[in-house]
N, C-alpha and C positions, 0 to 999 in steps of 0.2 A: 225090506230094508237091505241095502249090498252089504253083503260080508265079505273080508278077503280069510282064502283059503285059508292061510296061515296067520295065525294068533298070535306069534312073534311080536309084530308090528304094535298088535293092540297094549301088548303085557309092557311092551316099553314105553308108550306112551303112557301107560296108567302108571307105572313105576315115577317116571319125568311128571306127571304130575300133582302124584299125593308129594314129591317132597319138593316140589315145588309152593303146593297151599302149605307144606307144613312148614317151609322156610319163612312164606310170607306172613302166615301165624305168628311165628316166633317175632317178627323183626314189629308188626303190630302191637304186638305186647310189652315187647324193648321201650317202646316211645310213647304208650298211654302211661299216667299214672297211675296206677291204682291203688293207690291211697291204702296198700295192705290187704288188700281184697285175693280170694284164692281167685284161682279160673273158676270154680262151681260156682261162686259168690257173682262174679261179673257174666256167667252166662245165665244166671238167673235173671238182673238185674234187665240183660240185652233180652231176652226173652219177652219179659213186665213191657219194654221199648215196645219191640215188634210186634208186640200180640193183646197186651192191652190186658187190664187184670186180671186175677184168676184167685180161684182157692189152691190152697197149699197142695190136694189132692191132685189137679189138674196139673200143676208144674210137676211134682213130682213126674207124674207119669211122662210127660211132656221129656223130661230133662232123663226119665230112665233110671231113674232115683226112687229109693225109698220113703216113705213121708217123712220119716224119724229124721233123715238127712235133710232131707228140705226145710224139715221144723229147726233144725240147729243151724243152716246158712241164711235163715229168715231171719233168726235174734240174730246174728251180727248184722244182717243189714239192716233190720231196725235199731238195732243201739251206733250203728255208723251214720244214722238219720237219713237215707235213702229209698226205705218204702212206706207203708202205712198201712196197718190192717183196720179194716171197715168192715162191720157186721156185711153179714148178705144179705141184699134187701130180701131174694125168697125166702131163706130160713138164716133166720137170724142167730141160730145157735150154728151158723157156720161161721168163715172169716171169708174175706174177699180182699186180695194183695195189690197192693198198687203203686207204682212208682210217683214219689213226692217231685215238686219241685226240684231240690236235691240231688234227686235219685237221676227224675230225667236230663237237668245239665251234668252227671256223671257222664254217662250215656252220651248223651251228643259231643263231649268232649273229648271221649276217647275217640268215637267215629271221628271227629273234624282234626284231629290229629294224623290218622292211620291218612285221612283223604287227601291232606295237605303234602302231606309226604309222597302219597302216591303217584299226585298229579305231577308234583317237581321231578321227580324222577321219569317220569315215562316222558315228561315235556324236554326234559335234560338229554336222553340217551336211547330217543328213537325219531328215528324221520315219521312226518308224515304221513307216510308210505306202511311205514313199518306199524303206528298206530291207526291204521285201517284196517292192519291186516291181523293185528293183538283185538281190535275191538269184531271184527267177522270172530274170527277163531272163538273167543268169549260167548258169542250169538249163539257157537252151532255147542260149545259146550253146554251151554244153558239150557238150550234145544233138545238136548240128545238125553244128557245126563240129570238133570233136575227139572222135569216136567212133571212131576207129582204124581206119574202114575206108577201104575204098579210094579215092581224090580222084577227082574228076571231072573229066573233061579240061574246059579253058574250050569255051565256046560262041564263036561268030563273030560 
């Protein structure tokens, strides 16, 4: 894999882009509702989306949370009517979480919100040209930065 000598280049680019997802984060959050929901509460909820049910044990660890946390953002999302616990068909003295009806049009409405706006704007205030070259750049970040494997300890 080529390195350039100097890490200069790389610290700026990594600067330009955490506050770049974290601008884009913010302005996301501006435009879904969330209906009073914390961020732990809707990254659970996105979680139940992407990954499909689970025991309170498994999110926890998932989310990097304690059970006891996870036990307290569970009762509001079941008294907000967006999940639903069902015994575990293997041991039924566990619970197994799952997003309701509900729960999954929450979800898809914050996404089809964050999407609509995404689309308008980049359709709005870039050429062509320009979204070839945002949608490569996307590729090789995806490529480089988030391929699942293993992280690389920092360097000195």
């Amino acid at each position: 894999m080529p390195t350039s000598p100097d890490p200069a280049p790389a610290a700026e680019a990594a600067r330009e882009l955490r506050s770049l997802v974290g601008r884009l984060r913010r302005r996301f959050l501006e435009l879904s509702d969330n209906q009073d929901l914390t961020p732990s509460q809707t990254a659970l909820l996105s979680r139940l989306a992407k990954h499909g049910p689970a025991s309170p044990g498994t999110l926890a660890a998932a989310e990097r949370v304690r059970p006891q946390s996870v036990g307290a953002t569970l009762g509001v999302l079941v008294e907000h009517g967006l999940v639903r616990r069902d015994p575990d068909p293997a041991d039924g003295r566990r619970q197994v979480i799952s997003l309701n009806d509900d729960g999954r049009a929450f979800v898809e409405g914050r996404r089809e919100v964050g999407q609509e706006w995404l689309t308008r704007t980049l359709h709005a205030r870039l050429t062509p040209e320009e979204l070839t070259g945002v949608t490569a750049a996307l590729a090789l970040l995806d490529r480089t930065l988030l391929d699942d494997g293993p992280t690389e300890a920092a360097r000195p």
